[in-house]
C-alpha positions, 0 to 999 in steps of 0.5 A: 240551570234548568228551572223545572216546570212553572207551577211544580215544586223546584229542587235546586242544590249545589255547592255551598259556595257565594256563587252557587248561593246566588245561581240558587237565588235566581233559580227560585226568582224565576220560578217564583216570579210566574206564581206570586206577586212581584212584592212577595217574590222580593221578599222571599228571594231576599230570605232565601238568599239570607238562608242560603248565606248562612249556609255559606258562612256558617255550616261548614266553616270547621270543615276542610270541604265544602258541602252540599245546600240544598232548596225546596219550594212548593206551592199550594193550589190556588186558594181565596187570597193566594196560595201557600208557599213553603221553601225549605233550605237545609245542609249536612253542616254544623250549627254555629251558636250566635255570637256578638254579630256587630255589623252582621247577624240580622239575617235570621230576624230578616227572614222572620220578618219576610215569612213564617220562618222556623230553624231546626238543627242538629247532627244532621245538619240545618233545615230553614222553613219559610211559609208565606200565603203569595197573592197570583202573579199580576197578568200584563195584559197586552195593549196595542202600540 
């Protein structure tokens, strides 16, 4: 996969599948990871992977075929304190009420915790939104041998 430029906004979809999920994953962790601080490109990586998950095992588990999951993420320009991040992850799929998780439902506290999340859904599917302020990618600076 292609990542587009650098300090633009990224479209990536696929196939709601665990391996498209985390060709997604990496794809949004190397753009990220040139416009945001290491700590905050964990962090969002880890909840979009969550979102992207969820797509995986809940949106089209009564359907025959896999669908389509999609990401978007774009970035403010720079500001005093970083700039402001916003990712969406949607489907076309069908939202599945939380039931009695046992060792599984944490995800979308995760991705409350990491970021501003918000999740809307309906007919049409589910769109996740996440918002985090990024602090500008560290610099290394080069230093002889």
């Amino acid at each position: 996969m292609d990542v587009p430029q650098r300090t633009g906004a990224l479209t990536l979809s696929a196939t709601a599948t665990r391996a498209e999920a985390s060709t997604i994953r990496r794809g949004f962790h190397e753009w990220l990871a040139h416009l945001a601080d290491p700590d905050a490109v964990d962090d969002l990586t880890l909840a979009v992977y969550e979102a992207l998950a969820n797509v995986v095992d809940h949106a089209y588990a009564a359907s025959v075929a896999r669908g389509e999951m999609r990401l978007r993420a774009a970035v403010s320009a720079p500001r005093v304190g970083g700039r402001d991040l916003v990712v969406t992850i949607s489907d076309d799929g069908a939202w599945r009420r939380p039931q009695d998780p046992g060792w599984r439902g944490r995800g979308l506290g995760l991705m409350h915790t990491l970021a501003r999340a918000s999740v809307t859904s309906g007919s049409g599917g589910t769109t996740v939104q996440l918002r985090r302020r990024v602090a500008p990618a560290r610099v290394r600076a080069l230093v002889p041998a």
